[in-house]
C-alpha positions as CSV (number, residue, x, y, z in Angstrom):
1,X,-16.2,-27.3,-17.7
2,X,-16.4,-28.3,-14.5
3,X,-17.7,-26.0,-11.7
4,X,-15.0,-26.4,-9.5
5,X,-12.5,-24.8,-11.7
6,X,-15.2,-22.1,-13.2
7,X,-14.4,-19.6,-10.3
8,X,-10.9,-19.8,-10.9
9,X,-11.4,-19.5,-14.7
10,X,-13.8,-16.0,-14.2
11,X,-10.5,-15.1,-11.4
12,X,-8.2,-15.7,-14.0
13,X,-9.9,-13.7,-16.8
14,X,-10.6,-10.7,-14.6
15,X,-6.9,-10.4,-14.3
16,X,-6.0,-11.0,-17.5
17,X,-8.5,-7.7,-18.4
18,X,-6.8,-5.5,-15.2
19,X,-3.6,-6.0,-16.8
20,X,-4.5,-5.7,-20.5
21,X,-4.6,-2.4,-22.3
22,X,-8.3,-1.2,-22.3
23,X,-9.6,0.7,-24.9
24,X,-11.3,4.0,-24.6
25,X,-15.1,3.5,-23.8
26,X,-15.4,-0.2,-23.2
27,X,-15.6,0.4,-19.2
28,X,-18.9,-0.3,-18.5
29,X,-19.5,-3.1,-21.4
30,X,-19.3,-6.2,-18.7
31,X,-22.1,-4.9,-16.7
32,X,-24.9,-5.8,-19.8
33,X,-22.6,-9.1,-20.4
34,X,-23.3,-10.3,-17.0
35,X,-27.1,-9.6,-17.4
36,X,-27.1,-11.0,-20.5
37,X,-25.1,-14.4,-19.3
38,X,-27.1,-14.7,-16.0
39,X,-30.3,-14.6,-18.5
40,X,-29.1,-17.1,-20.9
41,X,-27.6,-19.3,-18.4
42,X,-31.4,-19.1,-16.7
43,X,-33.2,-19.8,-20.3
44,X,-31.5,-23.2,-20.2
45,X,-28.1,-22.2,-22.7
46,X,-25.5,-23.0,-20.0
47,X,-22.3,-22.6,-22.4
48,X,-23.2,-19.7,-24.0
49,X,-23.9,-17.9,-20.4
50,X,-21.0,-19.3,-19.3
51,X,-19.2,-17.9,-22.4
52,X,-20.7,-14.1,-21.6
53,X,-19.9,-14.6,-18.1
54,X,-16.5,-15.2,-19.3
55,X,-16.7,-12.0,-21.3
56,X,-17.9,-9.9,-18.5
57,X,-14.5,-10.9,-16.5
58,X,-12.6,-9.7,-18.5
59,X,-14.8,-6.7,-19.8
60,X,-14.6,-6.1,-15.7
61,X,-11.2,-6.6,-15.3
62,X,-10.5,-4.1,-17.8
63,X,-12.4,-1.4,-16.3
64,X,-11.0,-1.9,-12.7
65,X,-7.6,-1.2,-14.5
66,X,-7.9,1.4,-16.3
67,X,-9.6,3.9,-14.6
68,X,-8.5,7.2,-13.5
69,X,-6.0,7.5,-10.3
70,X,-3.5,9.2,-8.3
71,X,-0.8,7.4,-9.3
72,X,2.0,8.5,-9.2
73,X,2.8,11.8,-11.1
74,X,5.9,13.1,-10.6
75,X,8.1,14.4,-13.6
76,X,10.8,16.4,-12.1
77,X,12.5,17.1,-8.4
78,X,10.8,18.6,-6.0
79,X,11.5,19.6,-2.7
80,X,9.4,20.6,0.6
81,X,7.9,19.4,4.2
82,X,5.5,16.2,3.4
83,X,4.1,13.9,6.0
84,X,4.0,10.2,5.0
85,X,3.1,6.9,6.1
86,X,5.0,3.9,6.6
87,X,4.1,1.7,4.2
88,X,6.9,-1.1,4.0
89,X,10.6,-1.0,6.4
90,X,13.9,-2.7,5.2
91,X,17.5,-2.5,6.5
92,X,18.2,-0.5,3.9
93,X,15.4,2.0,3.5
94,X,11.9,2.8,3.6
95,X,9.0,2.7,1.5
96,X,7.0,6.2,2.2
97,X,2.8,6.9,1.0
98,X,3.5,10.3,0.6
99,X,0.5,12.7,0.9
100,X,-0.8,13.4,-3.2
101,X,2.1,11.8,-4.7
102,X,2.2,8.1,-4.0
103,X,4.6,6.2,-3.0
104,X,8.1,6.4,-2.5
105,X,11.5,4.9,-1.4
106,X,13.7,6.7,1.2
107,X,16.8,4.8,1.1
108,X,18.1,6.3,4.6
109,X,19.6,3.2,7.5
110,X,18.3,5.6,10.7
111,X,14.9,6.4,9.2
112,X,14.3,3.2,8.4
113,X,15.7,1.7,12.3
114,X,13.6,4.3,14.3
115,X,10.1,3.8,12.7
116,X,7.8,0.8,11.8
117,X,5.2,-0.4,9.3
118,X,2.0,2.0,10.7
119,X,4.0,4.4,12.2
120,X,4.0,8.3,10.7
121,X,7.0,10.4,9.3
122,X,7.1,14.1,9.1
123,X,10.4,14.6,6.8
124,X,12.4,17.4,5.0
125,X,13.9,16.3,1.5
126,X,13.2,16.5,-2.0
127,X,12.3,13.9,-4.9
128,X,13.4,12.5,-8.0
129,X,11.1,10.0,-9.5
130,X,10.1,7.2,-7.1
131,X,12.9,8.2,-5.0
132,X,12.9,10.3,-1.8
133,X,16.1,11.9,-0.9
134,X,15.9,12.6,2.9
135,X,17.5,16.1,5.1
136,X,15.5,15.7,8.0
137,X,12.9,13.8,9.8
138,X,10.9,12.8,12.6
139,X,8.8,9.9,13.2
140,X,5.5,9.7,14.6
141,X,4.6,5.9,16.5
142,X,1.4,4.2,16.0
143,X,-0.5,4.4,18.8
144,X,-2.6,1.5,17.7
145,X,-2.8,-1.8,19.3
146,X,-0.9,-4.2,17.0
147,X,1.8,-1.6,16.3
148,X,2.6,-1.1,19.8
149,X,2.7,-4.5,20.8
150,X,5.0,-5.3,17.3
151,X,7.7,-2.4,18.5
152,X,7.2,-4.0,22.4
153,X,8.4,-7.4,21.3
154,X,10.9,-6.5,19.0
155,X,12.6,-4.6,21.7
156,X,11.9,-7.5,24.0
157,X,14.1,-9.8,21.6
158,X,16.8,-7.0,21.2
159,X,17.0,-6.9,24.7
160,X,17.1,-10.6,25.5
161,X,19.6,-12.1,22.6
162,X,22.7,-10.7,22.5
163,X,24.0,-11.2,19.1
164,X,23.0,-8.1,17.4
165,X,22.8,-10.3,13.9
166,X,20.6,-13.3,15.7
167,X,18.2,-10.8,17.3
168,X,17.4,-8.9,14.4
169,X,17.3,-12.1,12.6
170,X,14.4,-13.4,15.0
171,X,12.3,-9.8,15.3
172,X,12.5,-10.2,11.0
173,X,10.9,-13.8,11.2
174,X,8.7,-13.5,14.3
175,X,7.2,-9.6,14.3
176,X,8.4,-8.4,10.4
177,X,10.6,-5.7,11.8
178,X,13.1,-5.8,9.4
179,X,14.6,-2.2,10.1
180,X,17.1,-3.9,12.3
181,X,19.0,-6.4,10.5
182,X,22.7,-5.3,9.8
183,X,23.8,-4.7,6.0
184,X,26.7,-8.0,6.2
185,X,22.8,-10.2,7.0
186,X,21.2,-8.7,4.4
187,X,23.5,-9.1,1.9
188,X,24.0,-12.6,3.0
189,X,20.2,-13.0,1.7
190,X,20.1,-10.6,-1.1
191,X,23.2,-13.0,-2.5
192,X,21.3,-15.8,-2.2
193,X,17.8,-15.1,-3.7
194,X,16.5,-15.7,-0.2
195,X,14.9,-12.3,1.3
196,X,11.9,-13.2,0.5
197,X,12.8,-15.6,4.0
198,X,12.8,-12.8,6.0
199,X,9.5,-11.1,5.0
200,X,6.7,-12.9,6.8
201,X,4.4,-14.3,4.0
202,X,2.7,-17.3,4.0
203,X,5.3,-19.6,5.2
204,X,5.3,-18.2,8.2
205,X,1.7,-18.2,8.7
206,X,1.4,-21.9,7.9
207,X,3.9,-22.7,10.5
208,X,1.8,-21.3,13.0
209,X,-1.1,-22.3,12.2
210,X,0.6,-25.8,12.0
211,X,1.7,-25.3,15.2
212,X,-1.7,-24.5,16.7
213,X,-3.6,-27.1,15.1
214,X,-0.8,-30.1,16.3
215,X,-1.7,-28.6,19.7
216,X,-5.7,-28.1,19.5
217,X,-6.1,-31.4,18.5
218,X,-4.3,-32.7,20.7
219,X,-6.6,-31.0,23.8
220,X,-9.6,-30.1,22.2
221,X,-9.9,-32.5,19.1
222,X,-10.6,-31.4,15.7
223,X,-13.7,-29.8,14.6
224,X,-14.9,-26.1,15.1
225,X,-12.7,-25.6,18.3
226,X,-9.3,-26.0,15.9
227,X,-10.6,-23.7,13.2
228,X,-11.7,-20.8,15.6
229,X,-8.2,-21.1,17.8
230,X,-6.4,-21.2,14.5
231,X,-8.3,-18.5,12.9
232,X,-7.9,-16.0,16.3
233,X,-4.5,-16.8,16.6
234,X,-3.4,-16.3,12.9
235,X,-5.5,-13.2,12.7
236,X,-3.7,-11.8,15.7
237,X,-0.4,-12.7,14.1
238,X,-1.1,-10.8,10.9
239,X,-2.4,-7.5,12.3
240,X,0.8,-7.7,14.5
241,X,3.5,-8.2,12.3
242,X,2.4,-5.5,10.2
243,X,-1.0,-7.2,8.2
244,X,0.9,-7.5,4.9
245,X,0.0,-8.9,1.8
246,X,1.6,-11.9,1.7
247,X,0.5,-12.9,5.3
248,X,-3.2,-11.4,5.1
249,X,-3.6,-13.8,1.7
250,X,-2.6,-16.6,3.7
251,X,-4.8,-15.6,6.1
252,X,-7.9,-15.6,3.9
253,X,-6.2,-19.0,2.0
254,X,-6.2,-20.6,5.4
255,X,-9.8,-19.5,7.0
256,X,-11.3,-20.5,3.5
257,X,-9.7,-23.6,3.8
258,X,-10.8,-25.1,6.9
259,X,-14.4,-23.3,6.7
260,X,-14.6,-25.4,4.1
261,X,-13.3,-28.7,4.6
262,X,-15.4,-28.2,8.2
263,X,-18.7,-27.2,6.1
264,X,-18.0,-29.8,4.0
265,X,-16.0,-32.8,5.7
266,X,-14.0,-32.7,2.6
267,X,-10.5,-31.3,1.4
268,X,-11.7,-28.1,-0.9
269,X,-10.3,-27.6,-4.0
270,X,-7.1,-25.4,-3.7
271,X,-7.5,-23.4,-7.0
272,X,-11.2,-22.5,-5.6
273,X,-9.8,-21.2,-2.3
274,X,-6.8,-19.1,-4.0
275,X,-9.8,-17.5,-6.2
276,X,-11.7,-16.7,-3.2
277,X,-8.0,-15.2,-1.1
278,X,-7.8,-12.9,-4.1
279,X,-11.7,-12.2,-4.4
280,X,-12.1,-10.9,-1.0
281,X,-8.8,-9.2,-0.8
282,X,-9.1,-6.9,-4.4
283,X,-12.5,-6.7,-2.9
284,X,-11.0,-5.5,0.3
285,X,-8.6,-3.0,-1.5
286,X,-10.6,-1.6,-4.3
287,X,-8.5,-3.3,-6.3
288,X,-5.9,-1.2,-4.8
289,X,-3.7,-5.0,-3.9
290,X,-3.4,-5.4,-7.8
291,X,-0.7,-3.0,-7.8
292,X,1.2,-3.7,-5.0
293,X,4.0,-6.1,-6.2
294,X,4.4,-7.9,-3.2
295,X,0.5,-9.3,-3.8
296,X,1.5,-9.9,-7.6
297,X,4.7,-12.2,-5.9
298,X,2.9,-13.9,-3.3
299,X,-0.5,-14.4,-5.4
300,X,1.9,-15.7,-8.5
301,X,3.8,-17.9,-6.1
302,X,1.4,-20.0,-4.6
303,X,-0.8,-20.2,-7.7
304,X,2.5,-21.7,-9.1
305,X,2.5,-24.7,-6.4
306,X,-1.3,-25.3,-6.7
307,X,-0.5,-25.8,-10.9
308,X,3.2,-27.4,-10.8
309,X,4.4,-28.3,-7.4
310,X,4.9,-31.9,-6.7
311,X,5.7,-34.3,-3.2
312,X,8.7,-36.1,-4.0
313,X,9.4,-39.1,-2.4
314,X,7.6,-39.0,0.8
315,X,7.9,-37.4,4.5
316,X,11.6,-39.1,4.9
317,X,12.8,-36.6,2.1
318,X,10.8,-33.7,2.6
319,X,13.9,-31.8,2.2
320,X,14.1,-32.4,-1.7
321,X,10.8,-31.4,-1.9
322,X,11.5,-28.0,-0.4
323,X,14.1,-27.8,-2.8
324,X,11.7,-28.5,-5.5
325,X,9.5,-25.8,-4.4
326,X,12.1,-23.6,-4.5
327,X,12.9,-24.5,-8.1
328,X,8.9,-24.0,-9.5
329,X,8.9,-20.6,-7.7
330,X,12.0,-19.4,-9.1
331,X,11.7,-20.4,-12.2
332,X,7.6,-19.4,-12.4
333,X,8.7,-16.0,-10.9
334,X,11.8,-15.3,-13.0
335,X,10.4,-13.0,-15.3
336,X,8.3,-11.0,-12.5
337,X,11.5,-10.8,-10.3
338,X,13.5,-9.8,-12.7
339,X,12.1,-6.9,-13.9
340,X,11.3,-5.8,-10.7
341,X,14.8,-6.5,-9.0
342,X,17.1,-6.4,-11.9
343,X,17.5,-10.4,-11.6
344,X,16.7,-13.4,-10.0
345,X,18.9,-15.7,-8.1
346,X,20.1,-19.3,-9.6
347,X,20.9,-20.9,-6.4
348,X,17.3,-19.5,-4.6
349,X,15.9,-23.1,-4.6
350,X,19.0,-24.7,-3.0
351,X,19.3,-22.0,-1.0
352,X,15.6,-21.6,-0.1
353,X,15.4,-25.9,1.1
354,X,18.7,-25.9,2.9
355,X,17.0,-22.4,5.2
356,X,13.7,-23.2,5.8
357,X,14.5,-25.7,8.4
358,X,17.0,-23.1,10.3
359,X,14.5,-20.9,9.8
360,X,11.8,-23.1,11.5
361,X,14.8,-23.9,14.2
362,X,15.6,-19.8,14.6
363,X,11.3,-19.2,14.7
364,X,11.1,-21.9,17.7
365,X,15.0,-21.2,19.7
366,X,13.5,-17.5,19.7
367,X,10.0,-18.1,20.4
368,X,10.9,-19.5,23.8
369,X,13.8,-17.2,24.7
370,X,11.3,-14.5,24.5
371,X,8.5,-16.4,26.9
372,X,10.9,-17.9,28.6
373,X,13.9,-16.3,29.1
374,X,14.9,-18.0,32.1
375,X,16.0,-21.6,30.3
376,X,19.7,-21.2,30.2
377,X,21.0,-21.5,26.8
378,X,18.5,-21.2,24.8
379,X,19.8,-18.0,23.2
380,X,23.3,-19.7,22.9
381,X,21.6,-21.7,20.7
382,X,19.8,-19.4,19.0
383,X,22.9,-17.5,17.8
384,X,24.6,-20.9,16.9
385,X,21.4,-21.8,14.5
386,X,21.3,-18.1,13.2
387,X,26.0,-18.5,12.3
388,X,25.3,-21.8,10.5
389,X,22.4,-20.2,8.4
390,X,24.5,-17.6,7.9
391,X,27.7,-19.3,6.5
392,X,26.0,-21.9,4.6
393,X,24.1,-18.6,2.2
394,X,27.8,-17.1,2.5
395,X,28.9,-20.1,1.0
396,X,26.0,-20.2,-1.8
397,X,25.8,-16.8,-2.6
398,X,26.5,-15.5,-6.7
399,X,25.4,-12.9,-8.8
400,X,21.7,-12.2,-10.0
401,X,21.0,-13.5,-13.6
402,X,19.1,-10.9,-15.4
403,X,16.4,-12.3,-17.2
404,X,16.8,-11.6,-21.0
405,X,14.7,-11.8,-24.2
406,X,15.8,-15.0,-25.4
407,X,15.3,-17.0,-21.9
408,X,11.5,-16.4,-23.1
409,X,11.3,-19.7,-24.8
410,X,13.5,-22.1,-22.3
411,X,11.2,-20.1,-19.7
412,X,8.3,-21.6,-21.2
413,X,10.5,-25.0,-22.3
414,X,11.0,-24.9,-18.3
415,X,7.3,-24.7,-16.9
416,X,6.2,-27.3,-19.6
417,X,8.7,-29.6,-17.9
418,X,7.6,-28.8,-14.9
419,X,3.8,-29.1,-15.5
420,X,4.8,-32.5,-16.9
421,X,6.7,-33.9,-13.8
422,X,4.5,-32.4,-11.2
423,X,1.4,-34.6,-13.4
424,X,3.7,-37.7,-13.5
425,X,4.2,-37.7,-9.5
426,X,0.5,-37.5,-9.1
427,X,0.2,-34.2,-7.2
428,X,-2.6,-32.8,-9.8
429,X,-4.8,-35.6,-9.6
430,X,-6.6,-33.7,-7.1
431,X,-7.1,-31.1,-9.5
432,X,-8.3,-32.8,-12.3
């Protein structure tokens, strides 16, 4: 095997151990597999190391897994005075770390308009399952740095677009504040398969940081100035809007990236910086991010594109290839989705290509009305941008198609297509 794709085989195993069933006493077998596999790979026996390394991934991943947590232990409804943090806000509820008992969902509009990811909640209810069932609260602000200056521009873009649906539309893409967005938006996404939009993930990132490079090489040339501008800059973005998952993996994707191509003058290999993003971040976590399905999602989609994705035709119909990335991520993600969400959305890669340029169009439009507010029109057009997105997913939205038992095998009927069309166009040569 090549060495390139050996770190992102040991990845691979490791996860397939976490997430396979360990059996009682087996925790600590990987740490005498690695010895042995570091000494046989030393004696000169380079496959059979490699083979016991291989073992010791997934001996490892099976003991990060499975060993004794908190969780989540709740059996019947309680009730009392708890003091949680914010983990997660929607426009429909909040998603609560509750002291000793996990996490939980408060599906409550006000709690979750009034308080932001970081902030604290001190909160009178009771519980039933995963659920939180909310009489009273009150919320405690952040008094760190990035969380203030989140709630300051957010309430700088309320106060400077008038359209209650474009401005909360803008504070979702540009700080993650998504506690603001009025049910009649939200459901225009949720109908659509097209949240995810309005979560800052990776996407977002990469427009920045596209952004930033365009304009560092264009006054300070490539080289190490562009990597540390883009680096600060990113960074600063992600602890701002709320350092999630999705946008702190992009983060890591995108430092390891251009550390690399600058150590190296050459483009790395993508599969060996998506094993270091999820290295340093379980790392990070204490393996903590392998449980938080939002990681699963993000990790699973751009793993996805690295293995299947494809350019089709050029810059001049970069459109269709949006639309095809749309289609390898739904379809690689149905399962996932489903059984997370109930369903997943047949019209999300449509959908998906005909936003992301309105959404790139919203980004900028608000962008500038919020450093300068004094261009006239600007948020005119803002709110124009943010109606047509809006009636064209009114006009795609259907129901969610639950993902049954028999879509197993045209599933795995679909990804062998795609695998096989993404080769034809050329896209994994570089992997190969």
């Amino acid at each position: 095997m090549e060495s390139k794709k050996y770190p992102f085989l040991l990845v691979v195993l490791f996860l397939t151990g976490y997430y396979t069933p360990a059996s009682t006493g087996s925790q600590m077998w990987w740490v005498p597999a690695i010895a042995a596999g570091l000494a046989t790979v030393s004696a000169g026996f380079a496959r059979t190391g490699r083979a016991l390394l291989c073992a010791a991934a997934i001996l490892a991943g099976m003991s990060a897994g499975h060993r004794p947590g908190p969780g989540n232990t709740r059996t019947e409804p309680a009730g009392g005075v708890w003091r949680a943090g914010v983990e997660t806000n929607t426009a429909t509820g909040v998603l609560l770390r509750v002291e000793g008992m996990g996490t939980l969902w408060a599906s409550r509009r006000d709690l979750a308009q009034r308080c932001s990811r970081g902030d604290s909640v001190v909160l009178v209810g009771s519980t039933d399952g995963v659920f939180l069932n909310v009489s009273a609260f009150r919320v405690l602000e952040s008094s760190s740095l990035p969380d203030r200056a989140r709630r300051a521009l957010t309430d700088l873009i309320m106060s400077r677009i008038p359209s209650r649906d474009t401005a909360s539309l803008v504070a979702a893409l540009i700080t993650g504040e998504r506690g603001r967005i009025p049910p009649s938006v939200r459901e225009a996404f949720g109908s659509t398969g097209t949240s995810h939009l309005l979560a800052l993930s990776g996407l977002h990132v990469g427009i920045l940081a596209g952004a930033v490079l365009v304009l560092t090489r264009k006054t300070a040339g490539s080289g190490w100035p562009a990597f540390i501008s883009v680096t600060l800059l990113c960074g600063a973005y992600v602890m701002i809007s709320g350092g999630r998952a999705s946008t702190f993996r992009a983060w890591v994707m995108l430092m390891t990236l251009l550390g690399l191509w600058q150590l190296s003058g050459r483009m790395p290999h993508l599969l060996i910086v998506w094993s270091v993003a999820v290295t340093i971040m379980v790392a990070l976590s204490g393996g903590g991010i392998l449980e938080d399905v939002g990681a699963q999602m993000s990790f699973a989609a751009v793993l996805s594109l690295i293995l299947l994705g494809s350019r089709i035709g050029g810059r001049r119909v970069w459109l269709f290839s949006a639309g095809y990335a749309g289609l390898v991520v739904t379809v690689s993600l149905a399962p996932l989705v489903s059984s997370v969400y109930g369903g997943f959305n047949p019209v999300a890669p449509i959908a998906t290509a005909v936003s992301i340029p309105l959404m790139v169009l919203l980004m900028i439009l608000g962008s500038i009305t919020l450093m300068l507010p004094v261009i006239p029109g600007i948020s005119k057009l803002a709110e124009w941008t943010a109606y047509l997105w809006l009636a064209l997913l009114r006009g795609l939205a259907v129901e969610e198609v639950a993902f049954r038992g028999w879509m197993t095998a045209v599933w795995f009927f679909c990804l062998a297509g795609l695998w096989l069309f993404g080769s034809r166009r050329g896209y994994l040569l570089r992997f190969r």
